[in-house]
N, CA and C atoms as an extended XYZ file, in Angstrom:
435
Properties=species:S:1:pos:R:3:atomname:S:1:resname:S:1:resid:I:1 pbc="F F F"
N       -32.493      -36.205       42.573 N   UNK     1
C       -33.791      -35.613       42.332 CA  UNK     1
C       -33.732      -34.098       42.484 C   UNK     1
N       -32.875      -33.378       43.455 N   UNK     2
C       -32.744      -31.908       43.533 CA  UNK     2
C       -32.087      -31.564       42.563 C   UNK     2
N       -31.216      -32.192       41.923 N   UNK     3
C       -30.519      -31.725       40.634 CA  UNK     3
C       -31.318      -31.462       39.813 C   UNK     3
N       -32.244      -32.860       39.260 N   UNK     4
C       -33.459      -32.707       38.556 CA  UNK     4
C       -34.389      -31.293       38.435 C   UNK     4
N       -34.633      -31.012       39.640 N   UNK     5
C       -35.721      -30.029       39.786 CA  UNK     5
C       -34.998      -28.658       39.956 C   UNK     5
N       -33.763      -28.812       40.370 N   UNK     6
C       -33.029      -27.224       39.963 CA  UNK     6
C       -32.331      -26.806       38.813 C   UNK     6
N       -31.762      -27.654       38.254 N   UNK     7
C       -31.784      -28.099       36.630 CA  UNK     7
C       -33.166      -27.309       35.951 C   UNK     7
N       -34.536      -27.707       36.293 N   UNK     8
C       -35.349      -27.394       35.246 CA  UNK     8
C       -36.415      -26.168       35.529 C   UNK     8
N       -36.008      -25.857       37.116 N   UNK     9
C       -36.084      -24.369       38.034 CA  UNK     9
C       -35.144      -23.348       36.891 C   UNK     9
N       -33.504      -24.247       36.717 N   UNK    10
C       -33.414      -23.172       36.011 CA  UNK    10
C       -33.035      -22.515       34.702 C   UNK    10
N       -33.860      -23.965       33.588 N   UNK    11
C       -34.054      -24.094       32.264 CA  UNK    11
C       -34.964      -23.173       32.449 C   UNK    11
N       -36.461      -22.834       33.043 N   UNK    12
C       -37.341      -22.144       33.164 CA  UNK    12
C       -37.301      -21.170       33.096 C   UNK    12
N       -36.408      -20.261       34.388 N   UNK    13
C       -36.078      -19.327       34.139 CA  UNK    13
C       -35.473      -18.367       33.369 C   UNK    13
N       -34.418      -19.435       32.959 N   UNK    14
C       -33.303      -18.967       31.184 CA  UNK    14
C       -34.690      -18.625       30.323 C   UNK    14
N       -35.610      -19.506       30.147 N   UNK    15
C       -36.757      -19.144       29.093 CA  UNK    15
C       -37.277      -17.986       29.337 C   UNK    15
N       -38.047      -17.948       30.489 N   UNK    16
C       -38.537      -16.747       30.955 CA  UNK    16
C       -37.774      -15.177       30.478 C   UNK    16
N       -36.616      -15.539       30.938 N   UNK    17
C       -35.917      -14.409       30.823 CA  UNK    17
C       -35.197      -13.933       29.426 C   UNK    17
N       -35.544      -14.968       28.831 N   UNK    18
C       -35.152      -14.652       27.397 CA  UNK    18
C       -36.051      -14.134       26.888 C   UNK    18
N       -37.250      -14.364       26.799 N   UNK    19
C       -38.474      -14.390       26.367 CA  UNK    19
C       -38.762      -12.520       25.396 C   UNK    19
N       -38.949      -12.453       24.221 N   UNK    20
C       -39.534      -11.066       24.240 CA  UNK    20
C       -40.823      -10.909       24.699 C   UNK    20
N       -41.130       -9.319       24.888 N   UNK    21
C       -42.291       -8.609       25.455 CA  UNK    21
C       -43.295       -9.472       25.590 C   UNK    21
N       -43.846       -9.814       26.771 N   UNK    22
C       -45.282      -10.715       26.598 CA  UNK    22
C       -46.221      -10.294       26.031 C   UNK    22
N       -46.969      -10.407       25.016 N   UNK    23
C       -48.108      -10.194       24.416 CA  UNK    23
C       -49.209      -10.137       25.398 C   UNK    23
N       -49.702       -8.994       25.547 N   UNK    24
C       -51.296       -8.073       26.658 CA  UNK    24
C       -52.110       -8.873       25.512 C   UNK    24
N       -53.140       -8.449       26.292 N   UNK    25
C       -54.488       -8.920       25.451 CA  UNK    25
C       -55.272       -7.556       25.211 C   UNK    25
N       -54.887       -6.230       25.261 N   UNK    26
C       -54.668       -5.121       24.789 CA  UNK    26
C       -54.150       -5.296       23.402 C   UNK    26
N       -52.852       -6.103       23.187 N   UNK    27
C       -52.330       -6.445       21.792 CA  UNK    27
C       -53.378       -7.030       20.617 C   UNK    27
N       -54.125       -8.315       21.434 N   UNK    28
C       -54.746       -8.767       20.637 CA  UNK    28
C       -56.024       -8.101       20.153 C   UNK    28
N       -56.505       -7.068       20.995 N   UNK    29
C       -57.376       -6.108       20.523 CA  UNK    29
C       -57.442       -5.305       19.364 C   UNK    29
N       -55.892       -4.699       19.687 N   UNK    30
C       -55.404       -3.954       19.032 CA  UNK    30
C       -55.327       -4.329       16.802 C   UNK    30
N       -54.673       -5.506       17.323 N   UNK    31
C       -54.306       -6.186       16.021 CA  UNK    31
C       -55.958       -6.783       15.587 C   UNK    31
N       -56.901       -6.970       16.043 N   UNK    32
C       -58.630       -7.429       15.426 CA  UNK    32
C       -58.943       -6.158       15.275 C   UNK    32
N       -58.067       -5.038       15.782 N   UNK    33
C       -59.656       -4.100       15.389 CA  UNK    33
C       -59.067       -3.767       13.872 C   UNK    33
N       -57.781       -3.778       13.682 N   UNK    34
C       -56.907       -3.337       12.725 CA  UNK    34
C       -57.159       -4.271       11.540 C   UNK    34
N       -57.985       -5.014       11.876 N   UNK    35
C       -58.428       -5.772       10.374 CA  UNK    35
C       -59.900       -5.265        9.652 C   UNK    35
N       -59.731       -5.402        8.882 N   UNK    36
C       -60.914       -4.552        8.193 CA  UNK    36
C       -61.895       -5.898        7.131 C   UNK    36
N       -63.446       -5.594        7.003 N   UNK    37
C       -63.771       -6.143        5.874 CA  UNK    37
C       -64.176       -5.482        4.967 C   UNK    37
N       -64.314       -6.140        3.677 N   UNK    38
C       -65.122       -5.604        2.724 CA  UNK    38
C       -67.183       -5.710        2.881 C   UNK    38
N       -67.621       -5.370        1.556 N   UNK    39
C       -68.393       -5.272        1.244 CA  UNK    39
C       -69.051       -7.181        1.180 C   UNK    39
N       -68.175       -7.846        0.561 N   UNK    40
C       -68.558       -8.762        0.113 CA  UNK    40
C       -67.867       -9.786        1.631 C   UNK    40
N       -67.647       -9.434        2.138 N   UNK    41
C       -67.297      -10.083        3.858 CA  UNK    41
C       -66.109      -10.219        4.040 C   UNK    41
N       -65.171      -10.956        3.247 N   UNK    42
C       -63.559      -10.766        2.921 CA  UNK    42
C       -62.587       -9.504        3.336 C   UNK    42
N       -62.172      -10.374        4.236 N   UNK    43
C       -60.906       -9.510        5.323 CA  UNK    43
C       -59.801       -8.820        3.934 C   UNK    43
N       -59.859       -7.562        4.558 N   UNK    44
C       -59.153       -6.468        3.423 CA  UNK    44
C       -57.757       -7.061        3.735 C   UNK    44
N       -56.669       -7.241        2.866 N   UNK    45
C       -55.451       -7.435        2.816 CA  UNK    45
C       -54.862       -6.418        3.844 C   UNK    45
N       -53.859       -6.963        4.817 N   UNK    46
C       -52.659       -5.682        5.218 CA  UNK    46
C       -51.905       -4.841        4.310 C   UNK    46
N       -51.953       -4.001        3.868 N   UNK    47
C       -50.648       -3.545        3.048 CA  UNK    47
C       -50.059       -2.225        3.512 C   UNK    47
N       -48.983       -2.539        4.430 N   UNK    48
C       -48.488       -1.667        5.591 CA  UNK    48
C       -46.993       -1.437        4.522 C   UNK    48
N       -46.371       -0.264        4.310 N   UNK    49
C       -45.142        0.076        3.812 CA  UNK    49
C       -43.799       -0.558        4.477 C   UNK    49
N       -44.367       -0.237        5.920 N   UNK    50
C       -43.355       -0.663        6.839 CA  UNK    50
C       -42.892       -1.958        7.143 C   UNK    50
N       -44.454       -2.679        6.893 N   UNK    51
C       -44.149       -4.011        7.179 CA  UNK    51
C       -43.189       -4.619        6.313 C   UNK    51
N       -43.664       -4.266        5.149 N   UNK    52
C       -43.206       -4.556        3.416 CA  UNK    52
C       -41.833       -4.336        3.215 C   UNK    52
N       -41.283       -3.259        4.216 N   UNK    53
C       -39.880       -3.000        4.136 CA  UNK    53
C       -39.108       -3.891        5.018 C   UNK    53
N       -39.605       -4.144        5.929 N   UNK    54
C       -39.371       -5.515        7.112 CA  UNK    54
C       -38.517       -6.771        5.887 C   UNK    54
N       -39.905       -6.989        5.328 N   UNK    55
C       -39.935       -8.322        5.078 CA  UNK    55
C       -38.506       -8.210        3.638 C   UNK    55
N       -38.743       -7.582        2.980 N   UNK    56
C       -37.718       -6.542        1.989 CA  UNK    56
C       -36.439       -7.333        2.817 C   UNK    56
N       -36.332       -6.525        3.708 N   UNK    57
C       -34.551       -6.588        3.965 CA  UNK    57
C       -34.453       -7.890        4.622 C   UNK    57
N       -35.623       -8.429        5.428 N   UNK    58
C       -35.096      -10.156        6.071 CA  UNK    58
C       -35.229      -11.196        5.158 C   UNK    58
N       -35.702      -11.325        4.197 N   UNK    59
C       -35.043      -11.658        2.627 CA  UNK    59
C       -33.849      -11.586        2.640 C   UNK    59
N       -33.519      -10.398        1.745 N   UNK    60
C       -32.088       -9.964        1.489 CA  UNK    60
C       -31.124      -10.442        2.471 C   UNK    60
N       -31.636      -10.250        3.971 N   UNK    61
C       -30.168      -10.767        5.032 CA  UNK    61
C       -30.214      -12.327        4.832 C   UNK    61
N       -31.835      -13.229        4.804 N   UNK    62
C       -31.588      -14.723        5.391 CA  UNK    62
C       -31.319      -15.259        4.083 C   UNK    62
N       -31.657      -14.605        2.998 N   UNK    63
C       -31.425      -15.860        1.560 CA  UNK    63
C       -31.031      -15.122        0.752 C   UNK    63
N       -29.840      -15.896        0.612 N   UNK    64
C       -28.262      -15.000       -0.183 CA  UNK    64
C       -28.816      -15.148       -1.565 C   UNK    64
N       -29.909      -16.586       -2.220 N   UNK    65
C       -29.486      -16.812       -3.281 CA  UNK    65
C       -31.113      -15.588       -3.939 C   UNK    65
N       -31.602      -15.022       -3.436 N   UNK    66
C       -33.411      -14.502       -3.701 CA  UNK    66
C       -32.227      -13.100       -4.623 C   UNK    66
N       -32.436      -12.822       -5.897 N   UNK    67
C       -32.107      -11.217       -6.579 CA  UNK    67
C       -32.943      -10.680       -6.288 C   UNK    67
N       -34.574      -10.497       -5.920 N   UNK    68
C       -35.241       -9.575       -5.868 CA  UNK    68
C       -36.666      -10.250       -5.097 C   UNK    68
N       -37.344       -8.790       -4.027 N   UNK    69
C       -38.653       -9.656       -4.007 CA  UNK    69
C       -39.676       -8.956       -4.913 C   UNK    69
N       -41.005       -9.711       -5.078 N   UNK    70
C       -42.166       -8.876       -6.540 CA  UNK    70
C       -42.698       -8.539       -5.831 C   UNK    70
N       -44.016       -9.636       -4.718 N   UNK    71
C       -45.508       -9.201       -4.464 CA  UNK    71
C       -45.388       -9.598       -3.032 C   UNK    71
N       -45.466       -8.827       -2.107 N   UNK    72
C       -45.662       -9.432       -0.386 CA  UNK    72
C       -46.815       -9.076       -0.198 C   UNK    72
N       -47.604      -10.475       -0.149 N   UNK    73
C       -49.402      -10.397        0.066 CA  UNK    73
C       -49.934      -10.841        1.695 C   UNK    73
N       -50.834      -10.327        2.111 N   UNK    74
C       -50.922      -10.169        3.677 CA  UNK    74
C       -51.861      -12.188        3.345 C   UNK    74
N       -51.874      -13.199        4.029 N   UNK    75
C       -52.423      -14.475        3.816 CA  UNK    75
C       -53.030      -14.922        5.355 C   UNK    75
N       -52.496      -14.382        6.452 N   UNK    76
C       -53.533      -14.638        7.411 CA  UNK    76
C       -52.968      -14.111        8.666 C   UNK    76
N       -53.676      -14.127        9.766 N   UNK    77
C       -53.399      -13.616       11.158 CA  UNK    77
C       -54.114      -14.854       12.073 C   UNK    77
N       -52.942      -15.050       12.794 N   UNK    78
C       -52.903      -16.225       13.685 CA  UNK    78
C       -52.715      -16.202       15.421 C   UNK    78
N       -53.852      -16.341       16.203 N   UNK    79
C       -53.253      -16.190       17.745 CA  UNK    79
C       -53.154      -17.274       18.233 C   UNK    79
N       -53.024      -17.216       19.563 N   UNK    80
C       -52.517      -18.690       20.014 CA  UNK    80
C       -52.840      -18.199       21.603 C   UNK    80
N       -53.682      -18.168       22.545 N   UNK    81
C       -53.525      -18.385       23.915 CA  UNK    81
C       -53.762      -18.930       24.812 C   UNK    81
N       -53.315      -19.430       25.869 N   UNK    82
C       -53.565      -20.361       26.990 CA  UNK    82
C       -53.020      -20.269       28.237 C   UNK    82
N       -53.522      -20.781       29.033 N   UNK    83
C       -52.620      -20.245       30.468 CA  UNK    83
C       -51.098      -19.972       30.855 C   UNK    83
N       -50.713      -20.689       29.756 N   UNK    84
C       -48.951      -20.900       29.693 CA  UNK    84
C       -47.791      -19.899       28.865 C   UNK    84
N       -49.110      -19.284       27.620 N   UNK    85
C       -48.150      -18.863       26.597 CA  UNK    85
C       -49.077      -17.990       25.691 C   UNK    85
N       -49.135      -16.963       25.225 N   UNK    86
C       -49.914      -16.413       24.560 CA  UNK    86
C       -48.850      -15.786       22.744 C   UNK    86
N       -49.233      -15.749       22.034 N   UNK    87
C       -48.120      -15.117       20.488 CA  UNK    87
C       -49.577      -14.598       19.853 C   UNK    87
N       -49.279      -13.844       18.556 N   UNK    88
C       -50.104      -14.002       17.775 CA  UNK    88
C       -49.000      -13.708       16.483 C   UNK    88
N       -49.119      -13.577       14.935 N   UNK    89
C       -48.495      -13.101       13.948 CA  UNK    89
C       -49.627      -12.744       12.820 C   UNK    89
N       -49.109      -12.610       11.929 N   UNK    90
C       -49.311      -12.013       10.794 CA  UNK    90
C       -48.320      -13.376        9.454 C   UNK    90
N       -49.197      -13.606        8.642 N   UNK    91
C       -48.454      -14.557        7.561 CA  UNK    91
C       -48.066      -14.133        6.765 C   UNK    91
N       -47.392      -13.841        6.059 N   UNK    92
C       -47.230      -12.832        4.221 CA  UNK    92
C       -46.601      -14.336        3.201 C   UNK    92
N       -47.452      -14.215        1.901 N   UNK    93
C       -46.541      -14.880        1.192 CA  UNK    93
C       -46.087      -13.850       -0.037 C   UNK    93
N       -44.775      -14.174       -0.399 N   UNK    94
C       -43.880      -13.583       -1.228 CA  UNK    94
C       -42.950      -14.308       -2.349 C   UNK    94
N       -43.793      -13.403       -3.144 N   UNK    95
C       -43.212      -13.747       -4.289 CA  UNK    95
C       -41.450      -13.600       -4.719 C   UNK    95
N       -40.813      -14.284       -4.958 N   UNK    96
C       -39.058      -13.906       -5.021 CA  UNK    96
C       -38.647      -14.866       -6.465 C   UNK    96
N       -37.492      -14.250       -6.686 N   UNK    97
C       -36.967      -14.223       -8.171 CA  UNK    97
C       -35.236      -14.934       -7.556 C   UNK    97
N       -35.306      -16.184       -7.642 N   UNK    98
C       -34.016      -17.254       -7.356 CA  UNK    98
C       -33.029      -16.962       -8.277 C   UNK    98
N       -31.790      -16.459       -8.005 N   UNK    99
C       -30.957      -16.864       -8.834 CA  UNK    99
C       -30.801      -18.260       -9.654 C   UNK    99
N       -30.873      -18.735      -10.863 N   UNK   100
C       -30.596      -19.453      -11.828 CA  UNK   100
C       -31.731      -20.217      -11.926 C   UNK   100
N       -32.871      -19.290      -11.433 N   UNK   101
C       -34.107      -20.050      -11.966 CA  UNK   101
C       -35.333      -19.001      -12.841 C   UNK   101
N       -35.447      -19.091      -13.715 N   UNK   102
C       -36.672      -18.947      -14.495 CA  UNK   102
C       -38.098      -18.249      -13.748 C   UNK   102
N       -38.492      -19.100      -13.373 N   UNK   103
C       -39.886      -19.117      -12.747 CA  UNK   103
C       -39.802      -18.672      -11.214 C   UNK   103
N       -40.776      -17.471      -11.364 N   UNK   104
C       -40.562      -17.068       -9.859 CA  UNK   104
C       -40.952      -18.216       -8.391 C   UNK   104
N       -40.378      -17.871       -7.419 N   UNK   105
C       -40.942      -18.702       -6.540 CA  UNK   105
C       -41.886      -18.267       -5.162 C   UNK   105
N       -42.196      -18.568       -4.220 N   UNK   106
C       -43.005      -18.121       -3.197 CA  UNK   106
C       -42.738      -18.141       -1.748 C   UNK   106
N       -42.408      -17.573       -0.892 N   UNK   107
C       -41.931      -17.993        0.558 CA  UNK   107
C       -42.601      -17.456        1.238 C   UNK   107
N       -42.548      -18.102        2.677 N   UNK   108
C       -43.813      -18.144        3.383 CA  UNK   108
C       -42.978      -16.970        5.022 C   UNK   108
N       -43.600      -15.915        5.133 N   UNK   109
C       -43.063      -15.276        6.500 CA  UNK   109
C       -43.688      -15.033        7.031 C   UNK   109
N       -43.625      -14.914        8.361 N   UNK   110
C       -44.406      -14.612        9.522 CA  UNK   110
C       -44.126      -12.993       10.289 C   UNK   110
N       -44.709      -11.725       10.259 N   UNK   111
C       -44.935      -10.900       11.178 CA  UNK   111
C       -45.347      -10.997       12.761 C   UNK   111
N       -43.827      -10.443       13.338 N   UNK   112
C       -44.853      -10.540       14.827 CA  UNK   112
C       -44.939       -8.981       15.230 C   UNK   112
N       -46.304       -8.821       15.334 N   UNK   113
C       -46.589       -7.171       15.963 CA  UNK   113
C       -46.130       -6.864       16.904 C   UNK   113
N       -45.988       -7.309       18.176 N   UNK   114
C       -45.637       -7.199       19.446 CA  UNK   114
C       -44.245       -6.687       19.666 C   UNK   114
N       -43.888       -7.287       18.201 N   UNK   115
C       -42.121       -7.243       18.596 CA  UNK   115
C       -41.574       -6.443       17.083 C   UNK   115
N       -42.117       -6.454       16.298 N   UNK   116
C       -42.233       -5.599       15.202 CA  UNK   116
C       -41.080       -6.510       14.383 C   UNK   116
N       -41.255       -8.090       14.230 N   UNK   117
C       -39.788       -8.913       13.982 CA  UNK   117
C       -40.659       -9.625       12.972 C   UNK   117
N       -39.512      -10.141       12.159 N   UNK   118
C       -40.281      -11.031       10.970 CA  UNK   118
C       -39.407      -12.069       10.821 C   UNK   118
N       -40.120      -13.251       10.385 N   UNK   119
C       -39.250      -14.306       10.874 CA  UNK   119
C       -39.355      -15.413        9.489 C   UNK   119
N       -39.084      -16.923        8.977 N   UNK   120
C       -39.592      -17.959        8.814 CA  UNK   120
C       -38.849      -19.128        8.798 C   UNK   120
N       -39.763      -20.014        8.978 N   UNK   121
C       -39.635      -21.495        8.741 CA  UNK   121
C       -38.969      -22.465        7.565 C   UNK   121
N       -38.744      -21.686        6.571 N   UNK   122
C       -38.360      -22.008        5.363 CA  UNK   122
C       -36.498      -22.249        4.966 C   UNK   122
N       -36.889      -22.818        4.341 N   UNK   123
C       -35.437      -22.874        3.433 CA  UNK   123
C       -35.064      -23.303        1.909 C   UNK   123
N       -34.260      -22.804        1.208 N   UNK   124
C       -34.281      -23.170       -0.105 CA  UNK   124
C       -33.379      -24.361       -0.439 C   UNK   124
N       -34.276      -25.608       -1.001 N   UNK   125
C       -34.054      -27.097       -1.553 CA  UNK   125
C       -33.490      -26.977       -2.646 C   UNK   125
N       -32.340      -27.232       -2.515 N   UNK   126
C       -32.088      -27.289       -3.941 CA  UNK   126
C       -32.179      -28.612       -5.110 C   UNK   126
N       -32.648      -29.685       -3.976 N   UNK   127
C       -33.182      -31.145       -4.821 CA  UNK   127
C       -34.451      -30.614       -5.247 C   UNK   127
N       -35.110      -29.959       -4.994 N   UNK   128
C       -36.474      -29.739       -5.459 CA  UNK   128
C       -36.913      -28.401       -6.080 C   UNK   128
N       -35.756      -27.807       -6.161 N   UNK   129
C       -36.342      -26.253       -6.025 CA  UNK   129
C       -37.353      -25.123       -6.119 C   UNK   129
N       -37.654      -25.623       -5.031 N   UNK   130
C       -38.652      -24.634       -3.872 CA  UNK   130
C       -38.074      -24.143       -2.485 C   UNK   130
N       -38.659      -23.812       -2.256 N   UNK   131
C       -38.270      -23.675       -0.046 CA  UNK   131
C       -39.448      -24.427        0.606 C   UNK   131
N       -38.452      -24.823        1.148 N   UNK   132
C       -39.737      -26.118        1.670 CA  UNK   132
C       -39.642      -25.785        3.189 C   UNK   132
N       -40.547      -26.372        4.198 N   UNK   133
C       -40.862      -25.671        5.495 CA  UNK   133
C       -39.434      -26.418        6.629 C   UNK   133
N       -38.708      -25.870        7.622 N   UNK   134
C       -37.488      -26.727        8.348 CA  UNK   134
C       -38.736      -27.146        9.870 C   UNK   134
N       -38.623      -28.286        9.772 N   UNK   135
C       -39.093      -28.527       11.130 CA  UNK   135
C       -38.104      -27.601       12.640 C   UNK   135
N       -38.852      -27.207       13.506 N   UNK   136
C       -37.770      -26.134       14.250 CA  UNK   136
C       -37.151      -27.243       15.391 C   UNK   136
N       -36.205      -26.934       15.876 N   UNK   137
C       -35.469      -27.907       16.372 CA  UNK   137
C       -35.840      -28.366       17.713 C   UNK   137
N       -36.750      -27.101       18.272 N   UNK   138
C       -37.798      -27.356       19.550 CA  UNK   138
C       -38.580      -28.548       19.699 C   UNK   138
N       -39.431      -28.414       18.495 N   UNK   139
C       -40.032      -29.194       18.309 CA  UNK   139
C       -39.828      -30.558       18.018 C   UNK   139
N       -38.638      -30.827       16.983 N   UNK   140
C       -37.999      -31.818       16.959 CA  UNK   140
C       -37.826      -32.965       18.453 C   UNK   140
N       -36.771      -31.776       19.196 N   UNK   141
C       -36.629      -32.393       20.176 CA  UNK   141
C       -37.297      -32.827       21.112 C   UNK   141
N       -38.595      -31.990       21.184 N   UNK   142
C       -39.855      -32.675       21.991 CA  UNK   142
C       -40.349      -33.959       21.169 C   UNK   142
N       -40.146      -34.155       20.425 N   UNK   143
C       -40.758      -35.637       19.677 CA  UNK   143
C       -39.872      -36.820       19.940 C   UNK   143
N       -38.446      -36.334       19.953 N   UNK   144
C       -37.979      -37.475       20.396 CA  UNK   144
C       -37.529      -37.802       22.008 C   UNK   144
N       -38.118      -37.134       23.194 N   UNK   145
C       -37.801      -36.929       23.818 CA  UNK   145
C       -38.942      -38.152       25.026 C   UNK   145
């Protein structure tokens, strides 16, 4: 039983300490005030250069087979907090041009402000060809667990 509980004393801590910057709730301020509406009530799109260049090159590094990206459109802002864990991001979908395909396709990325990192869930199927979403392996393993 002490194995047990120092074992997961110090899975905990490995997390902890891995962990990037904790997200303040200063952050989350920060990122609502930074959204804007229109006239007609509709949240104004992000269209940050920087971000755009983000997402630009983590393309290019994670998917060998994308020649080019077209349109990176801002699609939503997402928080998440609770006593345990707080994130928030930014969604973009993007338009990309597949090697040996015709018809452009669409992939789905996530902005995190806090950490200025861009990330996704995706991968390209080639039974289907699209990028379809990878279940993350966290999660996985909490299901069968």
């Amino acid at each position: 039983m002490k194995k047990i509980v120092l074992l997961s004393f110090a899975l905990f801590s490995f997390i902890v300490t891995a962990q990037e910057k904790r997200v303040s709730i200063d952050d989350f301020v920060k990122e609502h005030q930074g959204l804007e509406e229109n006239e007609q009530g509709e949240i104004v799109p992000i269209n940050d250069r920087e971000i755009n260049k983000k997402v630009r090159f983590f393309i290019e590094e994670k998917y060998l087979n994308v020649e080019y990206t077209r349109n990176i459109i801002w699609d939503s802002y997402e928080t998440f907090i609770s006593p345990y864990d707080r994130y928030h991001f930014h969604t973009f979908i993007v338009q990309v041009k597949v090697e040996g395909h015709k018809r452009l396709k669409y992939l789905e990325v996530n902005y995190y402000p806090n950490e200025g990192k861009i990330d996704s869930n995706f991968e390209w199927d080639e039974a289907v060809f699209e990028f379809e979403e990878v279940v993350v392996e966290k999660e996985a393993a909490a299901i069968n667990t």
